[in-house]
C-alpha positions as CSV (number, residue, x, y, z in Angstrom):
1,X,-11.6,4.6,5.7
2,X,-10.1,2.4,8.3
3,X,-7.0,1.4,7.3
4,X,-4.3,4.1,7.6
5,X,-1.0,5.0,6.2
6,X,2.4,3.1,6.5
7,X,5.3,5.9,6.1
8,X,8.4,5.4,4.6
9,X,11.8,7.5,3.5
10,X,13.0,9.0,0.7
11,X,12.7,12.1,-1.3
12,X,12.1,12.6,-5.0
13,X,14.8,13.1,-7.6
14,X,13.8,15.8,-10.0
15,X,16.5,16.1,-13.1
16,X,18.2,19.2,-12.3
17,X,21.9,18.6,-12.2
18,X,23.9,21.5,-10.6
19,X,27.6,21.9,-10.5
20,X,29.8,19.3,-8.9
21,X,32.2,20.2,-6.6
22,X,35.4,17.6,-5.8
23,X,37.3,14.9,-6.6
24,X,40.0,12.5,-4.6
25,X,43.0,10.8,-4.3
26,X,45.1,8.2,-2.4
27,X,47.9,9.5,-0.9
28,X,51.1,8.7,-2.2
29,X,49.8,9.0,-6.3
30,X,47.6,12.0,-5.0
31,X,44.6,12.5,-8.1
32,X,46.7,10.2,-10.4
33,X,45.0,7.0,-9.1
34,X,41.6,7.7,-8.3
35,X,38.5,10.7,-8.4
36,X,36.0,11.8,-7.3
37,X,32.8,14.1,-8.2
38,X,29.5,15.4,-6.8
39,X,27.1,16.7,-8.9
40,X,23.7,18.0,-6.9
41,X,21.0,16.4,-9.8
42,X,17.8,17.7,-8.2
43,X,16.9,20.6,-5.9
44,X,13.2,21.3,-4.6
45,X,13.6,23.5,-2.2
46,X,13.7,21.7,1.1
47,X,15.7,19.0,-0.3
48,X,17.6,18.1,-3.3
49,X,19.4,15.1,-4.9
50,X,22.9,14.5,-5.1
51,X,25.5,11.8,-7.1
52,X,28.8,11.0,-6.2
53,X,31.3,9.6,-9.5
54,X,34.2,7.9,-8.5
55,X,36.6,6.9,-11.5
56,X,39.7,5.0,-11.8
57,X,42.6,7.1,-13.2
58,X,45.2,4.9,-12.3
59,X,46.9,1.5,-13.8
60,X,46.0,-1.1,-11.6
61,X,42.8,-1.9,-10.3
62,X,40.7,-0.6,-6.9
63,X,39.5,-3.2,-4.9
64,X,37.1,-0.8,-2.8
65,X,36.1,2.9,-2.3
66,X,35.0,5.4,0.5
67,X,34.0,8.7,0.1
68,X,34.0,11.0,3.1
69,X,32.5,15.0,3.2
70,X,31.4,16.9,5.5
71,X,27.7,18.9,5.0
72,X,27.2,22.2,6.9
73,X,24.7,22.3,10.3
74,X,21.5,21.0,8.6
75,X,21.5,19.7,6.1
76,X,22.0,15.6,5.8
77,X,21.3,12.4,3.7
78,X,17.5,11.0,4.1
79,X,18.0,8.2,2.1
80,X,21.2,6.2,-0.2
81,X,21.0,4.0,-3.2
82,X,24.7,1.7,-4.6
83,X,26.3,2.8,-1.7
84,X,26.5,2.4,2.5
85,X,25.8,6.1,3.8
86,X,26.2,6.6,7.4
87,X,27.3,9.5,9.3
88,X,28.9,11.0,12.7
89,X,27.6,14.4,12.9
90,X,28.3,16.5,10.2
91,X,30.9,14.2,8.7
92,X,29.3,11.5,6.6
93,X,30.7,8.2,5.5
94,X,29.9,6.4,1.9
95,X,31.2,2.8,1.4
96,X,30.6,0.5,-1.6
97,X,28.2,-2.2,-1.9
98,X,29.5,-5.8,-2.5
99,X,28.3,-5.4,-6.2
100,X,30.4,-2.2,-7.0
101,X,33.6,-1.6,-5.3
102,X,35.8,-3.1,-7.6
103,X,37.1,-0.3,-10.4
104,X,39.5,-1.6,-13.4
105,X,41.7,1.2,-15.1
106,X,39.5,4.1,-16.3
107,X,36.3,2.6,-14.9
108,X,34.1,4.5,-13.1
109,X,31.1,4.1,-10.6
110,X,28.6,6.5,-9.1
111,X,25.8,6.2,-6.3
112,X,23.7,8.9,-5.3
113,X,21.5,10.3,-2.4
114,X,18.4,12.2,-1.5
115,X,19.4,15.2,0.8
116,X,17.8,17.6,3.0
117,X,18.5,21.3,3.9
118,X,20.5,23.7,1.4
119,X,24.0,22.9,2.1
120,X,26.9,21.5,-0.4
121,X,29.6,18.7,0.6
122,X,33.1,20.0,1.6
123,X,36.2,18.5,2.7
124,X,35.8,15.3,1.0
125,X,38.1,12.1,1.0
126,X,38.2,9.2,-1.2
127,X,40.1,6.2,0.4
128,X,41.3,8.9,3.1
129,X,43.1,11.0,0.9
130,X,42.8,14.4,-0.4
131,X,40.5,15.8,-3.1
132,X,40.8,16.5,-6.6
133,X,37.9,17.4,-8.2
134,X,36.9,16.8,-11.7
135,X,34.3,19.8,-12.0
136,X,34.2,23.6,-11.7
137,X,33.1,24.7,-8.5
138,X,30.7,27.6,-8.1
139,X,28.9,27.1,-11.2
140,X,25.1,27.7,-10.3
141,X,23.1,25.9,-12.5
142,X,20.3,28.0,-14.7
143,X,16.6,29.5,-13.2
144,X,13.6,28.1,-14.2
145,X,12.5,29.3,-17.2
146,X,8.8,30.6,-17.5
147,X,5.9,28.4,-17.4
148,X,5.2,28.1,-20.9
149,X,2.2,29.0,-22.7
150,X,0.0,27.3,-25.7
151,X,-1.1,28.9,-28.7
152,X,-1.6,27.2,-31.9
153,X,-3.3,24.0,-30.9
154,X,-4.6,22.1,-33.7
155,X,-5.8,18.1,-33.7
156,X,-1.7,17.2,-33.9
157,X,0.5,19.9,-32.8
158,X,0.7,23.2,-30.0
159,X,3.1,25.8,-30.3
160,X,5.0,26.6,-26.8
161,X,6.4,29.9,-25.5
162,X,8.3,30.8,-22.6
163,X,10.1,33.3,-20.6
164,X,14.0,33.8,-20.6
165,X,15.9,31.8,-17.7
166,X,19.1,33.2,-16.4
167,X,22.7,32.0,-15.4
168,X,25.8,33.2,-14.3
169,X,27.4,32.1,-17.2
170,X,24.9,31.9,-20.4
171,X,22.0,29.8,-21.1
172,X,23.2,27.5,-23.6
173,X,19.5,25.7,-25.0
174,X,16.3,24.5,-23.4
175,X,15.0,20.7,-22.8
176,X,11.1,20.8,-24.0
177,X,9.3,18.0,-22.2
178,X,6.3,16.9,-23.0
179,X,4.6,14.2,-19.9
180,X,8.0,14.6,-17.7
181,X,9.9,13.1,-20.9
182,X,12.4,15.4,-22.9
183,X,11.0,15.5,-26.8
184,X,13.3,18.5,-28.3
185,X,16.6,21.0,-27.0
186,X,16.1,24.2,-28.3
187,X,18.0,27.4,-28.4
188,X,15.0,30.0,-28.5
189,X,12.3,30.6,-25.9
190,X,9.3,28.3,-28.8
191,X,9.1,25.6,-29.4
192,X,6.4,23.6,-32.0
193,X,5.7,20.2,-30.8
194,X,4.1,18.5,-33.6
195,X,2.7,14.6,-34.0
196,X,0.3,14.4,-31.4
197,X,-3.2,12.6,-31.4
198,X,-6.2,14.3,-31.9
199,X,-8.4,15.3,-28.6
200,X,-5.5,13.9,-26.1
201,X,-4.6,15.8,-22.9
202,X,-0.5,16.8,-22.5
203,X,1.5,18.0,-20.1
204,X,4.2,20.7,-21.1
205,X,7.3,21.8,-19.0
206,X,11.0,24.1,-20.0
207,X,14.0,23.5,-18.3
208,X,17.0,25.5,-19.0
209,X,20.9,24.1,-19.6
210,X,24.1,26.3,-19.4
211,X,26.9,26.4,-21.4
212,X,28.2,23.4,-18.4
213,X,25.6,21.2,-19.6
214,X,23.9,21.6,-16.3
215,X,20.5,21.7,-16.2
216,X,18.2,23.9,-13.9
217,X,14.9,23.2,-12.0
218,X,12.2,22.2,-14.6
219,X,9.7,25.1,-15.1
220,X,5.9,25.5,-14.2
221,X,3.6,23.1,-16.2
222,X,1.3,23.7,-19.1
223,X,-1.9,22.0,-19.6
224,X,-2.9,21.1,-23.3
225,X,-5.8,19.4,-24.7
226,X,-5.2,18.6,-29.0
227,X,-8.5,19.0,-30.5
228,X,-10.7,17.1,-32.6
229,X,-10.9,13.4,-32.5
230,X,-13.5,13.5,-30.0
231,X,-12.6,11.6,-27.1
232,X,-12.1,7.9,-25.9
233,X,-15.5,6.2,-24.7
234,X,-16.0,6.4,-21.8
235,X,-16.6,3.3,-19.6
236,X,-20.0,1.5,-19.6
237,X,-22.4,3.2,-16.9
238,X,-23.0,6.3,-18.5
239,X,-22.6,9.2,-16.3
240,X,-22.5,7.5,-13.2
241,X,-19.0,7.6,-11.4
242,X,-17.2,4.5,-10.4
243,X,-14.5,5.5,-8.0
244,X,-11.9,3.2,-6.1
245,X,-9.1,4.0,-3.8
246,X,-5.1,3.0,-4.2
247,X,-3.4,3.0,-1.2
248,X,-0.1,4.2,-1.4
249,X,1.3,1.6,1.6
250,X,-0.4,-1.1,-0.7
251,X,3.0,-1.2,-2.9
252,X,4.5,-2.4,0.2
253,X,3.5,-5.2,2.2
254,X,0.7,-6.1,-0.2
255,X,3.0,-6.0,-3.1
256,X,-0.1,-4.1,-5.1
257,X,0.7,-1.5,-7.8
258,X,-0.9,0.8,-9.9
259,X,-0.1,-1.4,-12.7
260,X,-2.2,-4.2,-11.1
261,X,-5.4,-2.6,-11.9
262,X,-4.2,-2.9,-15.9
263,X,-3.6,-6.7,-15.2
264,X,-6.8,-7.3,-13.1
265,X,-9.0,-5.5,-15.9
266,X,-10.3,-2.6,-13.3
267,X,-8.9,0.1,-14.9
268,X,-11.1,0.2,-17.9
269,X,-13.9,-0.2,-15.5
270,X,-13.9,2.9,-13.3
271,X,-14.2,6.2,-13.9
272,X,-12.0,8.1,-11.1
273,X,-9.2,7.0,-8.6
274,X,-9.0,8.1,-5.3
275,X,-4.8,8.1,-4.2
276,X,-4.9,7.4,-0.6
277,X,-3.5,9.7,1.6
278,X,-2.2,12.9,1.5
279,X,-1.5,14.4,5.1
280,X,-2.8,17.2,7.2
281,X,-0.5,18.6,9.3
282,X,0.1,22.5,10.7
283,X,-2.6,23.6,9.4
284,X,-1.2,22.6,5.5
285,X,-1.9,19.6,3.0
286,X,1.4,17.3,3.0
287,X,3.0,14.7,1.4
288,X,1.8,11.2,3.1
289,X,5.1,8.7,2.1
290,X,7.7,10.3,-0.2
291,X,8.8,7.3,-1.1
292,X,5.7,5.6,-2.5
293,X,4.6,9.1,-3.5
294,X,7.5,10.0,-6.0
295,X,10.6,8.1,-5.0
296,X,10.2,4.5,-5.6
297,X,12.1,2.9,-8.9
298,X,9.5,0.4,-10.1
299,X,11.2,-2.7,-12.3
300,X,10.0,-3.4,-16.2
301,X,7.7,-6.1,-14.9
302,X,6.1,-3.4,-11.8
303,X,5.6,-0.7,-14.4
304,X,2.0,0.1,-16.2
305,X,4.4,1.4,-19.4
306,X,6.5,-2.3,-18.8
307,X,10.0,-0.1,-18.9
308,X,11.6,0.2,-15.5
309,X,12.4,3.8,-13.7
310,X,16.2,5.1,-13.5
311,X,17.5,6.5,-10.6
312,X,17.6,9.9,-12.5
313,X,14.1,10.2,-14.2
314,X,12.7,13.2,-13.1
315,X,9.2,11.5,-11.0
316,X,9.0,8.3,-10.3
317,X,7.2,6.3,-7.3
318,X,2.9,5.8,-7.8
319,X,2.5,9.7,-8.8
320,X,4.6,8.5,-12.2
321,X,2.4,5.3,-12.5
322,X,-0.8,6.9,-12.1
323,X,0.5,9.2,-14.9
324,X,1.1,6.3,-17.1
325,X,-1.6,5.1,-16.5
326,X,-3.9,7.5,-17.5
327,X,-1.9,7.4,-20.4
328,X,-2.8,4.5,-21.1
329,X,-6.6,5.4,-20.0
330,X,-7.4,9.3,-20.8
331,X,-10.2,9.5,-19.6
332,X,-9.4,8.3,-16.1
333,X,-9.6,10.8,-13.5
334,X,-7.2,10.6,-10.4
335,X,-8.1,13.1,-7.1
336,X,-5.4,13.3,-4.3
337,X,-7.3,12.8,-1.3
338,X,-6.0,13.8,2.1
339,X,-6.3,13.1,5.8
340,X,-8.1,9.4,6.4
341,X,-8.7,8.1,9.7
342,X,-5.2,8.4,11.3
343,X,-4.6,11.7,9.7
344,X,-7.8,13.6,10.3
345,X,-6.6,15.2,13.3
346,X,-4.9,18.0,11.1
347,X,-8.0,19.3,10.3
348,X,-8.8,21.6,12.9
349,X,-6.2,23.4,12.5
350,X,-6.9,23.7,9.3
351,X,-10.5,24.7,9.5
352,X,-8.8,27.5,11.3
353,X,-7.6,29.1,8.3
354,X,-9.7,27.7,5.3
355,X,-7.8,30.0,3.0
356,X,-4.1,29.1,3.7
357,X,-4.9,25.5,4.1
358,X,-6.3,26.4,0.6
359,X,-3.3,27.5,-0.8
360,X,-0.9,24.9,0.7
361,X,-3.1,22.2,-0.9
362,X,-2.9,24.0,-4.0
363,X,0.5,24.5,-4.5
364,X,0.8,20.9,-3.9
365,X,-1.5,19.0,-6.2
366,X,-0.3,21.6,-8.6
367,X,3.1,20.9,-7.8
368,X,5.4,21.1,-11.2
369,X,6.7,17.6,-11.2
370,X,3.1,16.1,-11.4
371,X,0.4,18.5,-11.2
372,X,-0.7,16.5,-15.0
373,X,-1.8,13.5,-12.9
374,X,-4.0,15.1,-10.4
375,X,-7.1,16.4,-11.0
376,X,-8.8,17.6,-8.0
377,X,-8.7,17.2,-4.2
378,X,-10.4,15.4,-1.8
379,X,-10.8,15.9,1.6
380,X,-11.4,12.9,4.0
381,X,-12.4,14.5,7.9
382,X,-12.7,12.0,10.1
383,X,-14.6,13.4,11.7
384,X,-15.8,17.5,11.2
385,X,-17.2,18.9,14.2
386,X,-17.3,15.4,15.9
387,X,-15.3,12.2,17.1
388,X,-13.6,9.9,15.5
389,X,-9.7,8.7,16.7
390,X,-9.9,11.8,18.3
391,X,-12.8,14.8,18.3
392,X,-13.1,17.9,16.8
393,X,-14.4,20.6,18.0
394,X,-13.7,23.5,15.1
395,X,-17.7,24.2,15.0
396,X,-20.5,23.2,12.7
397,X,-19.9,25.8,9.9
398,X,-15.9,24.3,9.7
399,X,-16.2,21.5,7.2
400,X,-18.4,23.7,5.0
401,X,-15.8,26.8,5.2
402,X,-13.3,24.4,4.1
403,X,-14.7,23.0,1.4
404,X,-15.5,26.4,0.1
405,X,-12.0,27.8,0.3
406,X,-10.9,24.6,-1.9
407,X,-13.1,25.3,-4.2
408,X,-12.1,28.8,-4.7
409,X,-8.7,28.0,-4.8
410,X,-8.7,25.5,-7.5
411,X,-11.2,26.3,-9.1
412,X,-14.4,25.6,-11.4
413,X,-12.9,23.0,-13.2
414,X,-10.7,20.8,-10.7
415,X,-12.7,18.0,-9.0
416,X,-13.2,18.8,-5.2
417,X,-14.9,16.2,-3.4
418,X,-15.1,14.5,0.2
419,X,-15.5,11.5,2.1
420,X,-18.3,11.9,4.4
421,X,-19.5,10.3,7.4
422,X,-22.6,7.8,7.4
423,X,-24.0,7.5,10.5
424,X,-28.0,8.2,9.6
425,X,-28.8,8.4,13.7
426,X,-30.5,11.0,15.8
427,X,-28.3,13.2,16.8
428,X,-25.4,11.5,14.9
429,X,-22.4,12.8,13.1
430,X,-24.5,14.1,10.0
431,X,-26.2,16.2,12.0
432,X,-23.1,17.8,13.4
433,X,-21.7,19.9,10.5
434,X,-23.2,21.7,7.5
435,X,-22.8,18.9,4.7
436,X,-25.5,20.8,3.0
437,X,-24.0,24.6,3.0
438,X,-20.5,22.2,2.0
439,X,-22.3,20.6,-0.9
440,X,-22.4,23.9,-3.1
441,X,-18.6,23.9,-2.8
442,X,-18.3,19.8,-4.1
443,X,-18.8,17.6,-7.0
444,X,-19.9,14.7,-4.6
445,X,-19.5,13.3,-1.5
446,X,-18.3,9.5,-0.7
447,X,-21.1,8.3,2.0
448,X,-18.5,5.6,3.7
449,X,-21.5,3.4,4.2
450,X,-19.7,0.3,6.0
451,X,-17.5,-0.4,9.1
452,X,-20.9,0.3,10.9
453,X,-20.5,-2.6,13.3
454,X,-17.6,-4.6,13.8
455,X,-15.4,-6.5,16.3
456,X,-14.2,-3.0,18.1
457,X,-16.9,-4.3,20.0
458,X,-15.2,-7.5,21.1
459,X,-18.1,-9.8,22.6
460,X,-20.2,-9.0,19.7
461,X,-23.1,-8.8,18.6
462,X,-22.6,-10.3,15.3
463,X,-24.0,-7.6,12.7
464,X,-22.8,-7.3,9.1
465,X,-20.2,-4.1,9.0
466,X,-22.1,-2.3,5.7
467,X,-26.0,-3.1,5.9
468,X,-28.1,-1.3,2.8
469,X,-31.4,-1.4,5.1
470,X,-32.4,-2.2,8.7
471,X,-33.7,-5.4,9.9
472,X,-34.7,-6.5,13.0
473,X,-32.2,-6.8,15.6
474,X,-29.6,-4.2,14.0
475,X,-27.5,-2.6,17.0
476,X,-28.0,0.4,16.4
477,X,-30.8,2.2,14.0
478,X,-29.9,4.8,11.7
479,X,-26.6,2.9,10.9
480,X,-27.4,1.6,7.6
481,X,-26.8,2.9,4.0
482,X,-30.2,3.6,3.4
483,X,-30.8,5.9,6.8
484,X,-27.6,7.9,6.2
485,X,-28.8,8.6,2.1
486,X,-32.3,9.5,3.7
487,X,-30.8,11.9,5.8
488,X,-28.4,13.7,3.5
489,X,-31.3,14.3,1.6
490,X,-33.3,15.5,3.6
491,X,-30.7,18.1,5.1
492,X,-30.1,19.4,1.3
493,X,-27.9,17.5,-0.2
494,X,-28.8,16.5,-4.1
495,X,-28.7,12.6,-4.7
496,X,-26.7,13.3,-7.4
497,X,-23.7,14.2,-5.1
498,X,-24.0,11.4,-3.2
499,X,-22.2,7.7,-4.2
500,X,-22.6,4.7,-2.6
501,X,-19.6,3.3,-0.7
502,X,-18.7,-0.8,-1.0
503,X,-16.3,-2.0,1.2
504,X,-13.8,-4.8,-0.3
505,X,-13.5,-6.8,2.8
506,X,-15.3,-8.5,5.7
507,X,-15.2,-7.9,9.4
508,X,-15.8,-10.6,11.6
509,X,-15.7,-12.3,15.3
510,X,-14.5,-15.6,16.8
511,X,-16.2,-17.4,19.8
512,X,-19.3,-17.4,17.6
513,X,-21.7,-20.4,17.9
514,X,-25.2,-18.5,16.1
515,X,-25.7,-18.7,12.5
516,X,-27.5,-15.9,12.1
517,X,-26.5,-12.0,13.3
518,X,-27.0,-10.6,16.5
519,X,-24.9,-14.2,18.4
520,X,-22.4,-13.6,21.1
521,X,-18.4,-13.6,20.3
522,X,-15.2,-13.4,22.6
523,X,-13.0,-11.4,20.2
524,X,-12.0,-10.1,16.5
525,X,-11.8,-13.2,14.3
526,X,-8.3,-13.8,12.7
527,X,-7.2,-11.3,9.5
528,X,-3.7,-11.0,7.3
529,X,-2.9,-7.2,8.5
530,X,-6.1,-6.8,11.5
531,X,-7.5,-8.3,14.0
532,X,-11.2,-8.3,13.1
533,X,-10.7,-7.8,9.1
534,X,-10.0,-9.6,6.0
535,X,-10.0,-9.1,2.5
536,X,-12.7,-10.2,0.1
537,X,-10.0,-12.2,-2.1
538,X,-9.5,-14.4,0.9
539,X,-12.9,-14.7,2.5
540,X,-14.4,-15.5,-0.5
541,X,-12.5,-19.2,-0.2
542,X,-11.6,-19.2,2.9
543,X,-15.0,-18.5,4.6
544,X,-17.8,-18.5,1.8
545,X,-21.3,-16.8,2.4
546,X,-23.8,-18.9,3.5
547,X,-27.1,-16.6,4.0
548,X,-27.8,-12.4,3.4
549,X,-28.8,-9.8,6.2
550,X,-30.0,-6.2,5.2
551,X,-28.5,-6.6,1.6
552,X,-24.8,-7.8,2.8
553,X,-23.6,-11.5,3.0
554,X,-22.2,-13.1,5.9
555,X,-20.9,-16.0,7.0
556,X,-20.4,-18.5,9.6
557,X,-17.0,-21.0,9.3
558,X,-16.3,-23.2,12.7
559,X,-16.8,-20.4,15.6
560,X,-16.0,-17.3,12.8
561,X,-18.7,-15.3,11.9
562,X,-18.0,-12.9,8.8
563,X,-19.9,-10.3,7.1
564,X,-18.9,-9.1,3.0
565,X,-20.0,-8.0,0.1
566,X,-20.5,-10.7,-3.0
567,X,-21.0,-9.8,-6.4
568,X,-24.6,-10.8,-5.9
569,X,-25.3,-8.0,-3.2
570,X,-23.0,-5.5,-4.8
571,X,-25.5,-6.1,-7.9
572,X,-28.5,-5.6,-5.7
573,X,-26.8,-2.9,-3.9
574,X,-26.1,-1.0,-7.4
575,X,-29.5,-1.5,-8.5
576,X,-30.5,0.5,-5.4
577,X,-28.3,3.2,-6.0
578,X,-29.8,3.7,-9.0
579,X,-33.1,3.9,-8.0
580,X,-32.8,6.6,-5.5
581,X,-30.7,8.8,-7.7
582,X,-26.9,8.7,-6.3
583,X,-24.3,9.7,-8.2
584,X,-22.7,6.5,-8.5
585,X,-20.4,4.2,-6.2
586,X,-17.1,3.9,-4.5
587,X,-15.2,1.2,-2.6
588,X,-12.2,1.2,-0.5
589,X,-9.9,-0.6,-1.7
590,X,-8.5,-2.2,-5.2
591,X,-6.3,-4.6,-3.5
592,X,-9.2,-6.4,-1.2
593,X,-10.7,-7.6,-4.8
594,X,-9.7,-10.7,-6.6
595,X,-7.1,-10.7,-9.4
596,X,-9.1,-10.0,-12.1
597,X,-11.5,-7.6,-10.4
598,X,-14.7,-9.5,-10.1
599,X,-16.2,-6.6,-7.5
600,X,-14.9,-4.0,-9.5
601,X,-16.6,-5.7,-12.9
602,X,-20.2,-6.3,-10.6
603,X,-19.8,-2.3,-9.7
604,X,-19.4,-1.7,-13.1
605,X,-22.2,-3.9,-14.3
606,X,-24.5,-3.0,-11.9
607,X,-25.0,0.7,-12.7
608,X,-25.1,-0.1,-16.0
């Protein structure tokens, strides 16, 4: 893939409400005029979330409120919502926001933060006076309870059981909920959850409260499939996979959300979704952008489910979309993939302990708070044993001992899959590492068969980025689709592991005068985000195709020259695929495609 990751703060809130600690006061009617409370409402470890209540307990009104504490060496504030949080130090600062300052008798307002590090707030001021706090200090909230376990599944109900959590002062009941969403408080350690459909997959997590009504950090998740009912149809193509890739940037600038590929109709089209990217860093599997990841509140009208996030729900961000949306669409598959062109660097360290890069990818995908929208990995090594933004030199057998590992560590039934490279030359990047050997550990491989030529090489010559076959005149030979297939083949690799890839935009040059490929340029042409690249939802207007080369369209518009796919070559490209076998197709990425998914719909048609 070339387009890379766009990072961005914030860490997830996960409902887990632990005891508050102060509240303040002006200073002449101390705690009779105003309070306030902190409550930590989410802990994960290296971070947790944290709200701040302040309520009028005077007579007259407050015109405006700061809150002051202090946080021990390490830990601090990564990001703020209804308030202004800065700091100085260890001493932090919280002012109102224009919208909230003002308090009438007995009103109250409260504004919270994501944290980092393991320390509480001390020494706190509200308007520069002293603290009076409404809660009990040093009242640890509840363990996690046991993951629970199934028994008793039937077509509409599953019986739950779970281990004992502990507190300090009593567990009161338990919160039972069923896709992150509380459906029953119990007192025991069972729970029946009844009225479900008939052959639907759930997700099943405990979380304990104490006799404070705090509750603790949500337990391990159980997976449960209701029988009978058979399953949904799956979507026309029979068994061939039809993969695309969300970005998780793509909510930002290109204002494109998971619930876009409801709206555009590509949802019910595809078969898996490939969330774009996980990093690889120290030799462990990492989150790419918290924020998009978990952290973003998505309004009604962003939403796949049409009802907006709260600031307390315990995931939000894409990771809650994706999990309404396959809701929505059971049979949609989602894999996390990790590393992508900017982010493949990691992997050598990695390679250097298969095993605990493994694990750390594990624990992960499998995290708690959404291991039910994952389901598998994929690994995108740019390049193994070979160059891309920078070169690897971790050994031929690496990509193939790292792929085995995965699959050890998750498993017979997870998907583990890669993006491979697809340069079919002599001596080129297939030959460098043992896709082969790697194969027995995968379910397939995505061949990125485009970005092949491009304006990287400024002066040209014109070539179109994602040719199926040679022709004559191609830049380079063995840098087509139909060379890299050949070659995978012939090293080992079954043609049922092996998918197609579409790119859904165009590359191009300016200073063009030729028509046809192989003309000279003087630079990338002109794109929204890149020199050099543009989407298909614009080219397709701005710059329409005007002849074909090697199975790809191009075109030439006043001195830009442009090559894309079409529907038309996509269909011809699918009806290739199918003839040699391959597992199906994939296409980076859902945004590039028109708003109501015409490339998607010609994927979908063509292997058919």
């Amino acid at each position: 893939m070339r387009f890379r990751h766009r990072a961005a703060a914030g860490f997830a809130t996960l409902l887990l409400p632990l005891a508050g600690l102060v509240g303040l006061a002006s200073p002449a009617q101390a705690a009779t005029n105003a309070t306030a409370s902190f409550a930590k409402t989410s802990d994960w470890g290296t971070g947790f979330g944290g709200q701040w209540t302040i309520k009028n307990t005077g007579t007259s009104s407050i015109g405006s409120w700061t809150v002051e504490w202090d946080f021990p060496s390490g830990t601090s504030v990564t990001s703020a919502w209804d308030a202004d949080v800065t700091n100085s130090g260890t001493h932090w600062t919280a002012k109102n926001k224009s919208y909230n300052g003002t308090l009438a008798p007995g009103a109250s307002v409260s504004f919270g933060f994501n944290g980092a590090g393991p320390g509480s707030p001390s020494n706190c001021k509200l308007n520069g006076d002293s603290c009076d706090g409404t809660t009990v200090p040093g009242d640890a909230a509840p363990s996690a309870p046991g993951t629970p376990t199934a028994s008793g599944i039937t077509d509409t109900s599953v019986k739950l059981n779970w281990s004992a959590a502990t507190d300090d002062k009593g567990v009161k009941n338990y919160d039972v909920l069923r896709d992150g969403s509380k459906v029953a408080t119990v007192t025991g350690t069972s729970y029946t959850d009844s009225g479900l459909t008939a052959g639907t997959d759930y997700s099943y997590t405990v979380q304990a409260r104490d006799t404070a009504d705090q509750t603790g950090p949500v337990s391990g998740a159980v997976k449960v499939h209701t029988t009978g009912g058979g399953t949904t149809p799956p979507p026309t193509g029979g068994d061939k996979v039809k993969l695309g890739y969300f970005t998780e940037w793509g909510i930002y600038g290109r204002n494109y959300n998971v619930k876009n590929l409801v709206t555009s109709g590509s949802a019910a089209k595809i078969t898996h979704i490939n969330y774009a990217f996980g990093n690889v860093t120290n030799g462990q599997c990492a989150i790419g952008d918290s924020y998009a990841d978990y952290d973003k509140a998505f309004t009604a009208d962003q939403s796949v489910s049409g009802v907006a996030d709260t600031w307390d729900q315990p995931l939000r961000g894409n990771f809650n979309q994706l999990r309404e949306l396959k809701a929505k669409y059971p049979n949609l598959k989602v894999i996390w993939s990790f590393g992508g062109w900017t982010w493949s660097g990691g992997f050598a360290q990695a390679a250097a302990n298969p095993t605990a890069f493994a694990q750390s990818c594990y624990n992960l995908v499998e995290d708690p708070r959404w291991a039910d929208v994952f389901d598998g990995i994929d690994i995108d090594w740019e390049y193994p044993n070979a160059c891309g933004l920078s070169c690897d030199t971790s050994g031929a057998a690496a990509f193939k001992n790292v792929m085995s590992a995965l699959r050890a560590k998750f498993g017979s039934k997870a998907l583990v899959t890669a993006a491979v490279t697809a340069d079919g030359s002599a001596g080129g990047k297939i030959e460098a590492a043992d896709y082969a050997g790697a194969a027995q550990s995968v379910d397939w491989y995505n061949v990125m068969t485009y970005d092949f030529f491009g304006a990287w090489d400024a002066k040209g010559p014109t070539a179109p980025h994602s040719p199926l076959t040679s022709y004559s005149g191609i830049p380079k030979d063995g840098f087509t689709t139909a060379d890299a297939m050949a070659k995978y083949k012939a090293a080992g690799v079954p043609a049922s592991k092996l998918l197609i890839g579409i790119g859904f935009y165009g590359r191009g040059w300016t200073g063009v005068t030729q028509d046809a490929p192989g003309g000279t340029a003087t630079g990338p042409a002109a794109g929204t985000y890149e020199q050099g690249i543009e989407d298909y939802k614009v080219l397709k207007t701005s710059c329409p195709a005007n002849g074909t080369v090697a199975g790809t369209a191009y075109a030439h518009c006043g001195s830009n020259w442009w090559s894309y796919d079409t529907p038309a070559t996509i269909a011809s490209k699918m009806t290739w695929a199918k003839n040699q076998g391959l597992g199906g197709a994939f296409f980076w990425e859902f945004s590039g495609d028109t708003s109501n998914g015409e490339l998607v719909s010609a994927i979908n048609s063509g292997l058919s």
